[in-house]
C-alpha positions as CSV (number, residue, x, y, z in Angstrom):
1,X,130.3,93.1,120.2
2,X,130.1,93.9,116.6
3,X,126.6,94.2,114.6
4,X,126.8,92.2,111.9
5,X,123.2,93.2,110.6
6,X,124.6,97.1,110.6
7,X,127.6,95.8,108.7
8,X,125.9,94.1,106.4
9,X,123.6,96.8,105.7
10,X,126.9,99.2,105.4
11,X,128.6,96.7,103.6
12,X,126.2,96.0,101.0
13,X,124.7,99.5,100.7
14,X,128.8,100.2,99.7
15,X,128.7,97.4,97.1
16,X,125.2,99.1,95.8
17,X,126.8,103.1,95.5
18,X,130.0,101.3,93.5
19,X,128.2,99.6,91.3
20,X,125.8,102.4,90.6
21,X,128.4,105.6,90.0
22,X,130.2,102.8,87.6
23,X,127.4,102.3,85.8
24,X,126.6,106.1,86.0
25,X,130.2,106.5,84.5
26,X,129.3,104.0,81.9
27,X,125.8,105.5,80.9
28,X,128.0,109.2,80.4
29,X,131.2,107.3,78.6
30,X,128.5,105.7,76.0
31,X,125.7,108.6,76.4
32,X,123.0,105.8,76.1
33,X,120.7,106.8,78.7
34,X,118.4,103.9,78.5
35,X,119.0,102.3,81.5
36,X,119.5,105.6,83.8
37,X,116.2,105.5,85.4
38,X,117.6,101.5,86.8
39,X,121.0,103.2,87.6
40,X,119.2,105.9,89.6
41,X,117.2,103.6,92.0
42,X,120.0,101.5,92.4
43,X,121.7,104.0,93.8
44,X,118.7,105.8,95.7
45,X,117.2,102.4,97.1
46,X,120.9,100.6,97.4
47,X,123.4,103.3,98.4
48,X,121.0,105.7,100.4
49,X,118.5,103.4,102.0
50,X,120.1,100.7,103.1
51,X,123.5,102.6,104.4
52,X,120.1,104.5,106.2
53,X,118.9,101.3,107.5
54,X,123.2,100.1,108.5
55,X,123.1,103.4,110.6
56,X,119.8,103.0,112.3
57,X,120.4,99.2,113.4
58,X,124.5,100.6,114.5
59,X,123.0,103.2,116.4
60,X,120.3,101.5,118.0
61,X,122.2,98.3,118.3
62,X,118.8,96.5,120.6
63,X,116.7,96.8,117.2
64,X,119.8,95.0,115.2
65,X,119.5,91.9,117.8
66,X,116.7,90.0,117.3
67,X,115.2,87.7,113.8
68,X,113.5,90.9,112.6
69,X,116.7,92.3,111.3
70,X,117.8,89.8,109.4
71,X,114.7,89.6,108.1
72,X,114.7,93.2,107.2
73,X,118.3,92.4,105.9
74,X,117.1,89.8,103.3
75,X,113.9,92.1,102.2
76,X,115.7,95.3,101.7
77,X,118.4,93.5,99.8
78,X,116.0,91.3,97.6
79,X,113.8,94.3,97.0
80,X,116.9,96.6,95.4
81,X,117.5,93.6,93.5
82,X,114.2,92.8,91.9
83,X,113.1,96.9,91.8
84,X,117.0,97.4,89.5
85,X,116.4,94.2,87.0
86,X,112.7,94.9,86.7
87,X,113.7,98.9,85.5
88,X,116.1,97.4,83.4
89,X,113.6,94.7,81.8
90,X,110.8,97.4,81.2
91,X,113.2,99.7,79.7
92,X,114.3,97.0,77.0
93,X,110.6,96.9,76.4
94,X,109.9,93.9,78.7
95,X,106.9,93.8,81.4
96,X,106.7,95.0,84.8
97,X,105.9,92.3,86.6
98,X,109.1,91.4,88.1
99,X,109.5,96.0,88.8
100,X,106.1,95.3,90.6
101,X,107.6,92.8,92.5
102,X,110.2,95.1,93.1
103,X,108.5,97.8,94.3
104,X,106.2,96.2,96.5
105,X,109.6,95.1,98.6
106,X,110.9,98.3,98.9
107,X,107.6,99.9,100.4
108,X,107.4,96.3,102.6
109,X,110.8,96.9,103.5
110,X,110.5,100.4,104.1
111,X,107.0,100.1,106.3
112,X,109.4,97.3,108.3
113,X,112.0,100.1,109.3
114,X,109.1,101.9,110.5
115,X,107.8,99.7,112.4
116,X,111.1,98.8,113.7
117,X,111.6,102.2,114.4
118,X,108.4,102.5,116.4
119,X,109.1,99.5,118.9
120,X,113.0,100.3,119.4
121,X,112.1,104.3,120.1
122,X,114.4,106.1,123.0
């Protein structure tokens, strides 16, 4: 049976490194660093963490079958999303409300996988 959560994660996490090493490619065709730092955690928090998060739920594929993956699924996802436009809003000189938002996710999605972690243990 195939694990869709894991794919997803892997899927998406894929999506998240090729956008960032294009916009990486980008910021060195142009040399206009602004928007680095948003690049970066794109591809720190996209690529790294949730291709992490893919593996975990393949590997363990118990933890993958219940709501709380899907769950984690949307968070992780929505967090990467809101923590990338919020660096690129406060490095145009907008607020940081929205990279707030953004970052609160990411720890909330990271103290999920945790947790997950700890109740599917060997």
């Amino acid at each position: 049976m195939m694990n869709t959560v894991a794919h997803r994660f892997l899927f998406t996490a894929a999506l998240a490194g090729l956008i960032a090493m294009t916009w990486r490619l980008e910021i060195a065709i142009t040399g206009d660093m602004r928007f680095a730092p948003a690049q970066s955690i794109l591809l720190f928090a996209g690529w790294i963490s949730l291709a992490i998060f893919g593996f975990y739920y393949r590997v363990v594929p118990r933890a993958a079958s219940g709501m709380a993956a899907h769950i984690h699924y949307a968070l992780s996802v929505a967090a990467v999303a809101l923590v990338t436009a919020g660096l690129v809003l406060v490095d145009s000189g907008r607020g940081y409300g929205i990279l707030s938002l953004g970052v609160a996710g990411c720890f909330a999605s990271m103290l999920f996988f945790i947790g997950t972690m700890w109740v599917h243990r060997p």
